[in-house]
Phi, psi and omega in degrees: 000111166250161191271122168296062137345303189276327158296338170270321184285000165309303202282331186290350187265336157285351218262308198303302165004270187313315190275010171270325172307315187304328195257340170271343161321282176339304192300305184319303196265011144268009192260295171326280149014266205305291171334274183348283187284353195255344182259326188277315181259021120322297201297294197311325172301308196299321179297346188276297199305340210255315169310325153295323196293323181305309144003273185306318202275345195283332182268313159335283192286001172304298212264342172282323193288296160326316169290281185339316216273319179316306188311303188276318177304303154325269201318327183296313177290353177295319190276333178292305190319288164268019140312282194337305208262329171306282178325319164288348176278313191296342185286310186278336171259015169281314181290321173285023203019055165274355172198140186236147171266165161174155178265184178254127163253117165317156218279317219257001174261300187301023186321280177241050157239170190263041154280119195276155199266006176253132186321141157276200178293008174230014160290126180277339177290132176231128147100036200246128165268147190229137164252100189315173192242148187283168182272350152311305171322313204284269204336328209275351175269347146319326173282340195260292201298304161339279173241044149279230281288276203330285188334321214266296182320325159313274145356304158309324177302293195319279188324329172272337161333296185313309180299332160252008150311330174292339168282004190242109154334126183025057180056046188246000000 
């Protein structure tokens, strides 16, 4: 039996062949790969970066928002505050009768009562007939106009909460 020298030194030049193809194949696509994976995390870096940015600016306007709301929150309380103390002043000079209320009555409803019709010395009205108010009385609409001015600062408070929450996209 002889040995086919030249078919084996064939099949080894193919065989070395193939396997010089295999590994530069290889090289080519792990040099493609590398490229591949070297872009997708560049893309994935810049899609990390625009996403902090969005972030970011999203807390920017979260914290503007917030101080405006702190800001509007201060101010109700500063107009509640002096309501209260308006009121409690006024309450209290009602109660010395350091001020007396009283309305104005038309001449002609006020027809047979025994009101008198000249202004005192702190009327604003001339020749206007008027009727003190008893200080039970006084008080209690004191009580009443209290509280609507609260109510009505409230109700101010509230529309500007809404109003700046509405300039913000999804309460943002």
């Amino acid at each position: 039996m002889t040995v086919p020298w030249r078919l084996i030194g064939a099949l080894a030049l193919v065989l070395i062949g193939a396997g010089s193809a295999w590994h530069f194949q290889g090289w080519r696509y792990d040099k493609q790969f590398a490229d591949q994976a070297r872009l997708s995390a560049e893309t994935l870096n810049k899609l990390a970066m625009v996403g902090a940015a969005a972030q970011h600016a999203e807390q920017e306007k979260r914290l503007a928002l917030e101080q405006k709301l702190a800001a509007s929150e201060q101010t109700h309380f500063e107009k509640m505050t002096d309501a209260q103390n308006d009121q409690a002043r006024l309450r209290d000079r009602v109660a010395t009768a350091d001020v007396r209320l009283s309305v104005l009555l038309d001449a002609d409803s006020a027809g047979g009562c025994s009101v008198s019709a000249a202004p005192g010395a702190r009327g604003v009205d001339h020749a206007a007939v008027r009727a003190r108010l008893d200080p039970a009385h006084a008080q209690r609409i004191i009580t009443i106009t209290d509280t609507g001015d609260r109510g009505l600062i409230a109700l101010a408070a509230c529309q500007a909460y809404v109003k700046a929450i509405t300039k913000f996209p999804n309460g943002r």
